[in-house]
N, CA, C and O atoms as a DFTB+ gen file, in Angstrom:
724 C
 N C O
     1  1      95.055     103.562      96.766
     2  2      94.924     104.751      95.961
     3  2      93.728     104.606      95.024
     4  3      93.426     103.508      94.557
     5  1      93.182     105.506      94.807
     6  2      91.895     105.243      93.954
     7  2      92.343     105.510      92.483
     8  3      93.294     106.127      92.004
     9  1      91.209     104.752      91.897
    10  2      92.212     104.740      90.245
    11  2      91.750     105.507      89.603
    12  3      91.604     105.099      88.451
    13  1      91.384     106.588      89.783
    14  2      91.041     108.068      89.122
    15  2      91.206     109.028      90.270
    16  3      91.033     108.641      91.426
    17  1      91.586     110.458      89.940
    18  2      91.440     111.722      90.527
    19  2      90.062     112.052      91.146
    20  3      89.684     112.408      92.263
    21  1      89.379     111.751      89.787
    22  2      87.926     112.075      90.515
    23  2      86.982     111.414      90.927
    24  3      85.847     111.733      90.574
    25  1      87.234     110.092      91.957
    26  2      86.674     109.483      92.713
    27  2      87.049     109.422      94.049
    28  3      88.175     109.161      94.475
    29  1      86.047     109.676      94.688
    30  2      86.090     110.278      96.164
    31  2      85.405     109.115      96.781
    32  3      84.267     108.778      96.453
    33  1      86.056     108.559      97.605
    34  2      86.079     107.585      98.349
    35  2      85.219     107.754      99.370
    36  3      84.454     106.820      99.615
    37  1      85.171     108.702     100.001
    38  2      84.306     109.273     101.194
    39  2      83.232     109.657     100.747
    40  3      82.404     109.219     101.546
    41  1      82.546     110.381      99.716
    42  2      81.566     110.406      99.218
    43  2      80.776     109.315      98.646
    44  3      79.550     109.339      98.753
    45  1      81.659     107.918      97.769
    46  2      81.168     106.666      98.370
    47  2      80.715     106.146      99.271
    48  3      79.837     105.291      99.152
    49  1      81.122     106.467     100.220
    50  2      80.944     105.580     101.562
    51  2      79.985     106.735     102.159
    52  3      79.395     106.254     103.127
    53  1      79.618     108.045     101.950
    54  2      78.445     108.598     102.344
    55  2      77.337     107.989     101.630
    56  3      76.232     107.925     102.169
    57  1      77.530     107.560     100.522
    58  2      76.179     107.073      99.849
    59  2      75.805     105.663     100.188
    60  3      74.620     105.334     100.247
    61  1      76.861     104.752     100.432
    62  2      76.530     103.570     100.920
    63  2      75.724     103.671     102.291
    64  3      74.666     103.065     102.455
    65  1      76.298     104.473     103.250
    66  2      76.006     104.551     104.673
    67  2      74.284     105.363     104.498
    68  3      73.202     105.036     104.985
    69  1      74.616     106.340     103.727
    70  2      72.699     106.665     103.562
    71  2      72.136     105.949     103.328
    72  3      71.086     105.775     103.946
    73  1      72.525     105.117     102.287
    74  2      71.314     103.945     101.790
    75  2      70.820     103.517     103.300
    76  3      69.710     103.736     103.787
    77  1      71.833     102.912     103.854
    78  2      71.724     101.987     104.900
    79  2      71.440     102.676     106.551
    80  3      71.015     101.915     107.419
    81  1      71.725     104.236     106.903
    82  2      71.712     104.817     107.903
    83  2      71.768     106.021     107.575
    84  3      72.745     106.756     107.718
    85  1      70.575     106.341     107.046
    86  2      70.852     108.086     106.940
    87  2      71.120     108.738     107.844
    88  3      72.072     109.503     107.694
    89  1      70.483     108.725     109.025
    90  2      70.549     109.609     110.176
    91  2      72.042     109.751     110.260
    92  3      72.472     110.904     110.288
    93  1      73.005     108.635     110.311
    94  2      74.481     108.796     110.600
    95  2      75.339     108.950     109.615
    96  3      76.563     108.995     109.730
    97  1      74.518     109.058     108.333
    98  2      75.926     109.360     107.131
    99  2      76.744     110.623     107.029
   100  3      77.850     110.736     106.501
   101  1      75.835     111.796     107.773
   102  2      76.623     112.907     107.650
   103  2      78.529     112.998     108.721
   104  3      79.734     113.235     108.637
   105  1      77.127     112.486     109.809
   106  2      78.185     112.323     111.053
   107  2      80.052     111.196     110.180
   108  3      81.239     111.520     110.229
   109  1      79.562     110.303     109.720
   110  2      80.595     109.502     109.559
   111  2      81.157     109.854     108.736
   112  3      82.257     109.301     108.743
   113  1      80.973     110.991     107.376
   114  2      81.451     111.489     106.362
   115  2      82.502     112.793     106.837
   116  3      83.502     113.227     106.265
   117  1      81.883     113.197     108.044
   118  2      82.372     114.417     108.548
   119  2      83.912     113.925     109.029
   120  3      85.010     114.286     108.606
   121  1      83.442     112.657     110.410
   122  2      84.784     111.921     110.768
   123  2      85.973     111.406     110.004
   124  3      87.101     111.499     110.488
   125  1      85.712     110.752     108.577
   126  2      86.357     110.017     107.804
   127  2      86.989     110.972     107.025
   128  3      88.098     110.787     106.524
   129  1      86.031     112.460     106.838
   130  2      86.641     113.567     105.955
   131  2      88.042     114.151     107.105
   132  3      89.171     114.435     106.705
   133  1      87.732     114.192     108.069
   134  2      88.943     114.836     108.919
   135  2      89.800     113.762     109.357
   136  3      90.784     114.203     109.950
   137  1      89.762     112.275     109.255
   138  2      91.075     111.756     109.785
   139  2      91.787     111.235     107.892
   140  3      92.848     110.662     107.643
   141  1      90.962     111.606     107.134
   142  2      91.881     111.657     105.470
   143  2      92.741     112.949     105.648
   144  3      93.951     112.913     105.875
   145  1      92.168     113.842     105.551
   146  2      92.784     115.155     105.626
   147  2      93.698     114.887     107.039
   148  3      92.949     115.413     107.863
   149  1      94.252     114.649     107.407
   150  2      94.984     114.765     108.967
   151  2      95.721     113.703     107.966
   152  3      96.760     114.193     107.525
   153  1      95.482     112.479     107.524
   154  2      96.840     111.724     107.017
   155  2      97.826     112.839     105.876
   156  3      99.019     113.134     105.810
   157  1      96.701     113.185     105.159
   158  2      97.421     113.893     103.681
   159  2      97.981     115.015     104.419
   160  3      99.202     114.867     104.376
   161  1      97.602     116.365     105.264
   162  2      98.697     117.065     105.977
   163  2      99.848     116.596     106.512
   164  3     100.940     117.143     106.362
   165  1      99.585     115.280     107.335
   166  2     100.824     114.805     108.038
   167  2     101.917     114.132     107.173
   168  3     103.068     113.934     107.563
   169  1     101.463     113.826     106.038
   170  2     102.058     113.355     104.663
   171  2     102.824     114.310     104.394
   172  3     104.054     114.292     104.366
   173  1     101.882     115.460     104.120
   174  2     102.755     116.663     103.201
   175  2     104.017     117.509     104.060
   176  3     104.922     118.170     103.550
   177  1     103.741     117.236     105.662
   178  2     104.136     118.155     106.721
   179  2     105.772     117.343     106.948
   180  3     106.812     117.984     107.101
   181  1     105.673     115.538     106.920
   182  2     106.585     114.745     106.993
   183  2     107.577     115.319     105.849
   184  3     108.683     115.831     106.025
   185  1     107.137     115.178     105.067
   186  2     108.203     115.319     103.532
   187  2     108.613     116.605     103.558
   188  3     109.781     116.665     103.174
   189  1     108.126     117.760     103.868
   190  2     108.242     118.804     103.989
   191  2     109.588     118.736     105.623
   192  3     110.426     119.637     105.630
   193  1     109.621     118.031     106.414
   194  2     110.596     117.895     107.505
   195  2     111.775     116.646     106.833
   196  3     112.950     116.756     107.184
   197  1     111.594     116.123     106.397
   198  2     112.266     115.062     106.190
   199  2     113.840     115.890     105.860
   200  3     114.849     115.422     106.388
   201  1     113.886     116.414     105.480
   202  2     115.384     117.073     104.968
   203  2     116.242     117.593     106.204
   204  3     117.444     117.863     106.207
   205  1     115.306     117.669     107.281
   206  2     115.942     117.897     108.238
   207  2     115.493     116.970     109.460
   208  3     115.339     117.315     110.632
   209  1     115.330     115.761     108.915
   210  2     115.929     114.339     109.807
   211  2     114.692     114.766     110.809
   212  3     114.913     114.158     111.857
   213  1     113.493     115.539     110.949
   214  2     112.373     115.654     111.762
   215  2     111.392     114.868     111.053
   216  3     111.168     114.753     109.849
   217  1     110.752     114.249     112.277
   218  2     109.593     113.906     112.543
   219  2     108.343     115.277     112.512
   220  3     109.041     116.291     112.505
   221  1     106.972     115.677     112.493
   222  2     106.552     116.404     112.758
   223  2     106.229     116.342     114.918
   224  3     105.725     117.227     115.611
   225  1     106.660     115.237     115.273
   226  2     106.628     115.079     116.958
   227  2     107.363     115.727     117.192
   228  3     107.095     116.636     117.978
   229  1     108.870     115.596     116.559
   230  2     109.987     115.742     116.558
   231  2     110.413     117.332     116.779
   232  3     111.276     117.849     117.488
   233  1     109.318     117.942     115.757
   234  2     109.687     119.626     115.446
   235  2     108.540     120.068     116.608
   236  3     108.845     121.000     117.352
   237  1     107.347     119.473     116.758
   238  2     106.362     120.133     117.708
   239  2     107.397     120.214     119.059
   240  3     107.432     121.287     119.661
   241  1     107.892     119.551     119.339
   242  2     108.874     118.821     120.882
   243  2     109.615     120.336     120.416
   244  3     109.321     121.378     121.001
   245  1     110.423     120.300     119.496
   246  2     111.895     122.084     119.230
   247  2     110.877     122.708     119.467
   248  3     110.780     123.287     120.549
   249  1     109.785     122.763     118.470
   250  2     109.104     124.106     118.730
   251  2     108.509     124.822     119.921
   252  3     108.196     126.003     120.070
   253  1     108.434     123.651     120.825
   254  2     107.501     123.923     121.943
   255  2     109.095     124.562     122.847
   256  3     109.097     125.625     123.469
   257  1     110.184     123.750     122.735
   258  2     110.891     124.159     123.607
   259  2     111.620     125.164     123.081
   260  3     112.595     125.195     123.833
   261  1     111.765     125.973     122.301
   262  2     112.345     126.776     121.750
   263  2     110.721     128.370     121.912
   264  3     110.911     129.567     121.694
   265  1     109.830     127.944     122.189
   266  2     108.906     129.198     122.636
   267  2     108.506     129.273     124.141
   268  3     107.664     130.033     124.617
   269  1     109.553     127.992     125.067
   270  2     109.399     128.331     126.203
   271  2     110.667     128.959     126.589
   272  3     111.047     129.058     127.756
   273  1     111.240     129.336     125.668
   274  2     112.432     130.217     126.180
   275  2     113.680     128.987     126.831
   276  3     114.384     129.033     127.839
   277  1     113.518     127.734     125.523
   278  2     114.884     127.016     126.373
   279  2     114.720     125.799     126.936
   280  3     115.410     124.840     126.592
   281  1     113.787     125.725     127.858
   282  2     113.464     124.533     129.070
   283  2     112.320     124.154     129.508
   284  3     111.823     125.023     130.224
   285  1     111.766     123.356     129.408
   286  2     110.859     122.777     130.317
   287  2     110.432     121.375     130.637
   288  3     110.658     120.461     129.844
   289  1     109.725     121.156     131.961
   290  2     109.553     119.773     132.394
   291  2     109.474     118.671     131.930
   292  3     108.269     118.591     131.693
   293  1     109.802     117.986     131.707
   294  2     109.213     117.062     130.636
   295  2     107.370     116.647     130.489
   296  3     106.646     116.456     129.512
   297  1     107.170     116.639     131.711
   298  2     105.577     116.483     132.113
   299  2     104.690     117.485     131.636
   300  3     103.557     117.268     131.206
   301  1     105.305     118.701     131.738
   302  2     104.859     120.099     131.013
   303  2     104.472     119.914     129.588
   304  3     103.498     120.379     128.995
   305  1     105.908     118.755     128.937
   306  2     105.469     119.310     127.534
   307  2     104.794     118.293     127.001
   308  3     104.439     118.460     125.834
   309  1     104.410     116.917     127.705
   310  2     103.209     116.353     127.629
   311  2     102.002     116.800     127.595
   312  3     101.287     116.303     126.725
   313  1     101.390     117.858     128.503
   314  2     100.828     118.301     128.859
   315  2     100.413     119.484     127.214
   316  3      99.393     119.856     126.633
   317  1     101.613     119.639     127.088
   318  2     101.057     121.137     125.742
   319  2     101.688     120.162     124.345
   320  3     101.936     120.712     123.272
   321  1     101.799     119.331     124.465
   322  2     101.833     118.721     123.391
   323  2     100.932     117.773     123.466
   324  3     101.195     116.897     122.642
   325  1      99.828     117.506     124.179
   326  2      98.866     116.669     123.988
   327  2      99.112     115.007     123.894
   328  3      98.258     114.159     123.638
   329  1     100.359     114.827     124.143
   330  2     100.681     113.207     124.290
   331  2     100.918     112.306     125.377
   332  3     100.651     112.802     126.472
   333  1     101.239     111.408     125.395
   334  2     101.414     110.785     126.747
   335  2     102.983     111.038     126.891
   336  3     103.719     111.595     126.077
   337  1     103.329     110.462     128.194
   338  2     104.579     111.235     128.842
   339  2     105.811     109.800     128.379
   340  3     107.008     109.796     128.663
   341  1     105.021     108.656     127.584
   342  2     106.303     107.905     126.892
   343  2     106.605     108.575     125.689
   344  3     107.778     108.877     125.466
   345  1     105.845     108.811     124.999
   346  2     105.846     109.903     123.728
   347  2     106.962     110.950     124.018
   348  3     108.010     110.900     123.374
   349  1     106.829     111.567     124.641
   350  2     107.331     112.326     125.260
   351  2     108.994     111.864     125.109
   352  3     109.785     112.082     124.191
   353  1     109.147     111.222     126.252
   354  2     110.639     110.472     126.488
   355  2     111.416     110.055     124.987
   356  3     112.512     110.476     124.617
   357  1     110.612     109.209     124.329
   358  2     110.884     108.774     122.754
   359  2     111.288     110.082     122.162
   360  3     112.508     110.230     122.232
   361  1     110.536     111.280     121.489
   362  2     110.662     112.186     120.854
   363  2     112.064     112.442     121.238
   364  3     113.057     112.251     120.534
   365  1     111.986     113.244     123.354
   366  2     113.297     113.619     123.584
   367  2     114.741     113.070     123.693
   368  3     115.815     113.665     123.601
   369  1     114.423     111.589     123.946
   370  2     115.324     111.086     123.417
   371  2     116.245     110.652     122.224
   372  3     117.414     110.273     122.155
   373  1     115.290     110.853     121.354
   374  2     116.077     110.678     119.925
   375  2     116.393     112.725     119.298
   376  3     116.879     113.344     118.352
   377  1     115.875     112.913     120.302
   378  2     116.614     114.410     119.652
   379  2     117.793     114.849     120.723
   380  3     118.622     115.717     120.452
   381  1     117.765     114.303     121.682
   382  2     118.968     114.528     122.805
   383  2     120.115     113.667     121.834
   384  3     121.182     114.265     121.690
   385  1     120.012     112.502     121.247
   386  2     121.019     111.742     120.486
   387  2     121.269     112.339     119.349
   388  3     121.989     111.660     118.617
   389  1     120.920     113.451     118.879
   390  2     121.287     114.378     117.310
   391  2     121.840     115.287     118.346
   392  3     122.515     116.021     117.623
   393  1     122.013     115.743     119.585
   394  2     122.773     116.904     120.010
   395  2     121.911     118.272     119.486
   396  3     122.299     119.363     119.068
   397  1     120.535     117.688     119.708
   398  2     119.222     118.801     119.803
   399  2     118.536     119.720     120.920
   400  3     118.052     120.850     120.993
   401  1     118.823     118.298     121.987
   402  2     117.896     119.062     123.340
   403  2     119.180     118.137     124.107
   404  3     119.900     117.275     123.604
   405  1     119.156     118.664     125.482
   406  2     119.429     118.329     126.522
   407  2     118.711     117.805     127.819
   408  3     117.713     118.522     127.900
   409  1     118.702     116.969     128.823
   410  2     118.022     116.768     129.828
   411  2     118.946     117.080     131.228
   412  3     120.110     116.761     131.470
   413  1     118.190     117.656     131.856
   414  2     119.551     118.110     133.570
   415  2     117.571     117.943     134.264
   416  3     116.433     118.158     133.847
   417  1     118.366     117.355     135.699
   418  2     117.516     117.928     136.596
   419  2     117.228     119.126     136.994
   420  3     118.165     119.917     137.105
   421  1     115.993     119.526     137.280
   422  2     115.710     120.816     138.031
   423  2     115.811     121.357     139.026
   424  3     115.216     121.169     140.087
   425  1     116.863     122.337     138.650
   426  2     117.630     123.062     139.931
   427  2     116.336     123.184     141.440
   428  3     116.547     122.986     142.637
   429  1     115.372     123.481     140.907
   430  2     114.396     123.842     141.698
   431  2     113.934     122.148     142.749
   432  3     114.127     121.852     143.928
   433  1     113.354     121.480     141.718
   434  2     112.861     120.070     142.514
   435  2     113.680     119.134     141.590
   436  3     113.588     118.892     140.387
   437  1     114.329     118.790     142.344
   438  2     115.190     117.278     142.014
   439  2     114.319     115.717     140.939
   440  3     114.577     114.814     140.143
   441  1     113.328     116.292     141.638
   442  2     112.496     115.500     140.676
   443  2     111.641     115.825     139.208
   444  3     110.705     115.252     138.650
   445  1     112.292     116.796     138.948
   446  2     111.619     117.717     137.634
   447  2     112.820     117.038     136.847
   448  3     113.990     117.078     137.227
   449  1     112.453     116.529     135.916
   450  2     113.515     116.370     134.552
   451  2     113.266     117.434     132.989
   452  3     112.563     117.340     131.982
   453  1     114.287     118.421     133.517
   454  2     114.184     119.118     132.505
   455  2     114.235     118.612     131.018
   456  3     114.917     117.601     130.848
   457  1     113.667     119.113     129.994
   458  2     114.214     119.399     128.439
   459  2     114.728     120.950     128.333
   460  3     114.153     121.997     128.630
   461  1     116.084     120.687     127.775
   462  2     116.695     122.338     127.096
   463  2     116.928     122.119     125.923
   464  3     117.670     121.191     125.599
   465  1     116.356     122.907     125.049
   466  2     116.800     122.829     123.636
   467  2     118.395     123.819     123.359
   468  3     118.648     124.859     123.968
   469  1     119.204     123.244     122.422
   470  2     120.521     123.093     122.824
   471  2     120.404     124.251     121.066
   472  3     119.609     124.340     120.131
   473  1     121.601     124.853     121.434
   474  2     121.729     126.174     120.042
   475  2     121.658     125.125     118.704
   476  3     120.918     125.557     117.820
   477  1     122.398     123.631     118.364
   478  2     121.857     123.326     117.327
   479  2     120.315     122.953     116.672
   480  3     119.920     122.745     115.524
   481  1     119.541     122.986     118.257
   482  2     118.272     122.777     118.037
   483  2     117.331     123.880     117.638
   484  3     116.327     123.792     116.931
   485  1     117.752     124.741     118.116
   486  2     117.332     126.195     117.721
   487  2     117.225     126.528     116.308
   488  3     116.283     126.960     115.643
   489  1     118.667     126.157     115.955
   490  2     119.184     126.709     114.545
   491  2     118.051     125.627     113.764
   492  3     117.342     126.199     112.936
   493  1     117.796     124.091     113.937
   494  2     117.766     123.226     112.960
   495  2     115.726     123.368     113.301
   496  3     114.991     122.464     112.905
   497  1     115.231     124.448     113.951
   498  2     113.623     124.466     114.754
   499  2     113.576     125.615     113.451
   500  3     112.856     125.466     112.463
   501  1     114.283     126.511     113.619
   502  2     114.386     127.591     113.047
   503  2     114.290     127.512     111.594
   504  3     113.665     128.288     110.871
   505  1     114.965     126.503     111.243
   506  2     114.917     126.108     109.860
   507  2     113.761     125.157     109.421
   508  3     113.386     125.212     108.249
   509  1     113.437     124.676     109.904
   510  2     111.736     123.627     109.434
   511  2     111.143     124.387     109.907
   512  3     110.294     123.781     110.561
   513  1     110.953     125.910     110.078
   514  2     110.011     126.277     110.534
   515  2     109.913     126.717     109.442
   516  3     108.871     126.364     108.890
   517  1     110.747     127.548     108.681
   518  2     110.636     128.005     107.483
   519  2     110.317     127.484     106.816
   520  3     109.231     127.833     106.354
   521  1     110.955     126.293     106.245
   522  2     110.401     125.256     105.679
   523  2     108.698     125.052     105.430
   524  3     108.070     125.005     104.373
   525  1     108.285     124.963     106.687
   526  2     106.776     124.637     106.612
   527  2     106.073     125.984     106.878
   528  3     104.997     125.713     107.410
   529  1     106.218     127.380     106.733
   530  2     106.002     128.172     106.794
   531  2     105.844     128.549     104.892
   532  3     104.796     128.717     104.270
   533  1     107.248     128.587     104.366
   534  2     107.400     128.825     103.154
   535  2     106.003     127.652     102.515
   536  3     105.079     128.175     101.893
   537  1     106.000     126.642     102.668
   538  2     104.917     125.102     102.383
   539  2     103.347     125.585     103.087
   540  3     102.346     124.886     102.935
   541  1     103.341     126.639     103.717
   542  2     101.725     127.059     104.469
   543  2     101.593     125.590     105.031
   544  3     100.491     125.042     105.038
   545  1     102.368     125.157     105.354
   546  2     102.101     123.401     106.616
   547  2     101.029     122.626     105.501
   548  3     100.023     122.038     105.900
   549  1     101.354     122.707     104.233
   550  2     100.834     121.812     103.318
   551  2      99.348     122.125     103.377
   552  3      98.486     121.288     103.646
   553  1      99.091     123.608     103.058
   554  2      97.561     124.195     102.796
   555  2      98.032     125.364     102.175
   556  3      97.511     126.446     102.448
   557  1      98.949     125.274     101.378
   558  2      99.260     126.283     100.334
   559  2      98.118     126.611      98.888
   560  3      98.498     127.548      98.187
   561  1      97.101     126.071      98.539
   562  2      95.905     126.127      98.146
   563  2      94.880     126.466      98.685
   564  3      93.913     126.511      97.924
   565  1      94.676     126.762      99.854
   566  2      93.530     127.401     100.820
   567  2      94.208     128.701     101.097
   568  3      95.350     129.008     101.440
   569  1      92.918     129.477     100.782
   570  2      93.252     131.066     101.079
   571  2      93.383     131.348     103.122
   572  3      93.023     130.650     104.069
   573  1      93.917     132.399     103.049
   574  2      94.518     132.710     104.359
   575  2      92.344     132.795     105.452
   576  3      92.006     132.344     106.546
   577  1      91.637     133.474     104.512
   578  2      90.596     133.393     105.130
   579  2      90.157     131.820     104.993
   580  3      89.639     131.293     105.978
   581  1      90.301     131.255     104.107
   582  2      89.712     129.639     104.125
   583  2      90.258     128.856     105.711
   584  3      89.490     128.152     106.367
   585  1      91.254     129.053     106.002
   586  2      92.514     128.853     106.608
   587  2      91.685     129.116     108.291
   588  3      91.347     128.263     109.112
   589  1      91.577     130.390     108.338
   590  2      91.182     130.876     109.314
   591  2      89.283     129.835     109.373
   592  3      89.030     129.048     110.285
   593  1      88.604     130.042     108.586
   594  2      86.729     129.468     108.591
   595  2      87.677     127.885     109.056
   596  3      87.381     127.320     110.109
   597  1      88.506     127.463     108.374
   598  2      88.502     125.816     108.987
   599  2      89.189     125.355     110.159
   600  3      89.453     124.238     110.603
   601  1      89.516     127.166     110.733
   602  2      89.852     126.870     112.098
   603  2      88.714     126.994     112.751
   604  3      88.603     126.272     113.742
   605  1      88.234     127.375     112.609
   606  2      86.827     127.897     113.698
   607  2      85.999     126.486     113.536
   608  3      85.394     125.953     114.467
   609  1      86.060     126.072     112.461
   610  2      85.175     125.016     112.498
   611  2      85.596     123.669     113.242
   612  3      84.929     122.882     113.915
   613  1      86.791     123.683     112.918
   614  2      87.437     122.112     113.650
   615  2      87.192     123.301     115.307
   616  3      86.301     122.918     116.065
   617  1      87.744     124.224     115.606
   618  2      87.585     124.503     116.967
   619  2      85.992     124.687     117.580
   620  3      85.767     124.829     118.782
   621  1      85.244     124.666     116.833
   622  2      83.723     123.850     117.129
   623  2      83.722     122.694     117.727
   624  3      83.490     122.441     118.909
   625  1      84.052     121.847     116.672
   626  2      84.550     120.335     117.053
   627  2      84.746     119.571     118.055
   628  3      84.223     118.613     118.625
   629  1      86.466     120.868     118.189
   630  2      87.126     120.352     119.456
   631  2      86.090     120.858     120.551
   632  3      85.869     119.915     121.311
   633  1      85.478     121.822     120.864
   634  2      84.809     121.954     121.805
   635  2      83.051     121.409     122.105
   636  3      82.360     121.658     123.092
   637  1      82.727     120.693     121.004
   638  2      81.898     119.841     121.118
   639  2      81.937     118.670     122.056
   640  3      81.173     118.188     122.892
   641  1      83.558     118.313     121.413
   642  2      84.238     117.272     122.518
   643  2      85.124     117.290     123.541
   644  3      85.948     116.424     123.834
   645  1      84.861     118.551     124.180
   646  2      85.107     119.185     125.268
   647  2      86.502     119.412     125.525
   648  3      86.899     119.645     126.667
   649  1      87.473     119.344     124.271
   650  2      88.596     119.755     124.233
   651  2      89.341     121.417     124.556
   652  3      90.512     121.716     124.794
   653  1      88.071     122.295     124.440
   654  2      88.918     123.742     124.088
   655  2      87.452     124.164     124.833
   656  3      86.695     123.202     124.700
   657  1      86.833     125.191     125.520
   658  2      85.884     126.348     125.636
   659  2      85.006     126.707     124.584
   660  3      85.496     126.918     123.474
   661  1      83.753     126.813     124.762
   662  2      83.146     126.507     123.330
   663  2      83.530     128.324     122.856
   664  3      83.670     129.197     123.713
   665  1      83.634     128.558     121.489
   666  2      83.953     130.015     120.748
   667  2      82.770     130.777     121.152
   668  3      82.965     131.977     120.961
   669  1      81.704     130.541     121.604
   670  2      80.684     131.590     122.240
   671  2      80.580     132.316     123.788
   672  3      79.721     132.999     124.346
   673  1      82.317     131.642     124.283
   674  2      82.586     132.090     125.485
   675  2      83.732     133.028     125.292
   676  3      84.680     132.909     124.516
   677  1      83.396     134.247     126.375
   678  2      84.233     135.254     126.038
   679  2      85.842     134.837     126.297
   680  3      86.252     134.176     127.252
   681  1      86.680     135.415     125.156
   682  2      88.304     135.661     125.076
   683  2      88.785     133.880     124.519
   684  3      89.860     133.365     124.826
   685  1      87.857     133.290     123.790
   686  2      88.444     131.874     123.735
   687  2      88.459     131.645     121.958
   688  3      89.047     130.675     121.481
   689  1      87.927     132.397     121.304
   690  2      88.873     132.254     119.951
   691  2      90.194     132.277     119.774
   692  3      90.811     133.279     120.137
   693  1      90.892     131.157     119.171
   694  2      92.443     131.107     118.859
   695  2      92.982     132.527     118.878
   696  3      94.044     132.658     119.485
   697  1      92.461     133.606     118.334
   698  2      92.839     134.892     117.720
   699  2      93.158     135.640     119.020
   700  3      94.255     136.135     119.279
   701  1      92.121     135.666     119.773
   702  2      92.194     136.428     121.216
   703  2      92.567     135.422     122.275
   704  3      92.103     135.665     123.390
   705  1      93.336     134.305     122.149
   706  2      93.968     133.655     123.356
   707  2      95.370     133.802     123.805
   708  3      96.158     133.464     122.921
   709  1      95.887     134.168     124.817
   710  2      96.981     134.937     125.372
   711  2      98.145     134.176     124.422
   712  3      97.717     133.377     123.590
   713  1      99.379     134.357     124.497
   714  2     100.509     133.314     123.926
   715  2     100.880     133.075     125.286
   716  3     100.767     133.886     126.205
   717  1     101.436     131.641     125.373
   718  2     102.560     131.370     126.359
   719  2     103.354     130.309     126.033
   720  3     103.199     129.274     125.385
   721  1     104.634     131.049     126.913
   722  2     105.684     130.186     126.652
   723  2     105.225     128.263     126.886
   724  3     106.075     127.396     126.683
């Protein structure tokens, strides 16, 4: 913890790194500024779940299965949850043991292992949603337009690093991208 409010650690370490590499101080100030901010959200987002025994994996896993209408693959929700498919298993397993989600094979291919989120999971998705809804997901100090400019910008980012369609291609701003379950 730094021993004043108003010493910025990252702005240190931009000035050290200029001395020594200007060309790359912006770049590394930029990186170090977004994985601080990603701890302090996930900080504020944890405590903000904690009352209801969630993880933020934990609520992404309800949330995802509770906007697919119920069910889906397990491989699927690797896939839209961006993790690997042990991640996966871990999350659903410790929420299948709270009597959150369920697992059945798929009627369809025997080899599909479903996730169903189960009515107490609903109820308890439903409720940290509010939770972090009522909390603005711990950006309750950034205006709704601030909110929106630091989406566009991290979604620069991501599509720098070839994560998302770059925003100068038609229908690929967050705003105009379809919903799906």
């Amino acid at each position: 913890m730094p021993s004043s409010p108003f010493f910025d650690s990252i702005a240190e370490a931009h000035r050290q790194w200029n001395a020594r590499w200007p060309e790359h101080a912006d770049h590394m100030a930029t990186v170090t500024s977004v994985m601080r901010v990603q701890q302090l959200l996930l900080s504020r987002i944890e405590e903000t779940l904690k009352p209801y025994g969630l993880t933020f994996a934990a609520y992404e896993a309800l949330q995802l299965l509770a906007f697919a209408r119920g069910a889906l693959p397990m491989g699927k929700m690797g896939e839209r949850l961006m993790v690997h498919p042990a991640s996966v298993t871990n999350v659903v397993t410790r929420l299948e043991q709270r009597g959150l989600v369920e697992r059945r094979v798929s009627p369809d291919d025997r080899r599909v292992v479903l996730a169903r989120i189960t009515s107490a999971g609903q109820t308890l998705a439903w409720q940290a949603t509010e939770a972090l809804n009522e909390s603005s997901f711990g950006l309750a100090d950034l205006t709704r337009a601030q909110a929106v400019e630091t989406t566009d910008h991290l979604r620069d980012v991501r599509a720098a690093l070839g994560d998302v369609h770059r925003p100068d291609q038609a229908g690929t701003s967050p705003r105009d991208l379809p919903v799906h379950p």
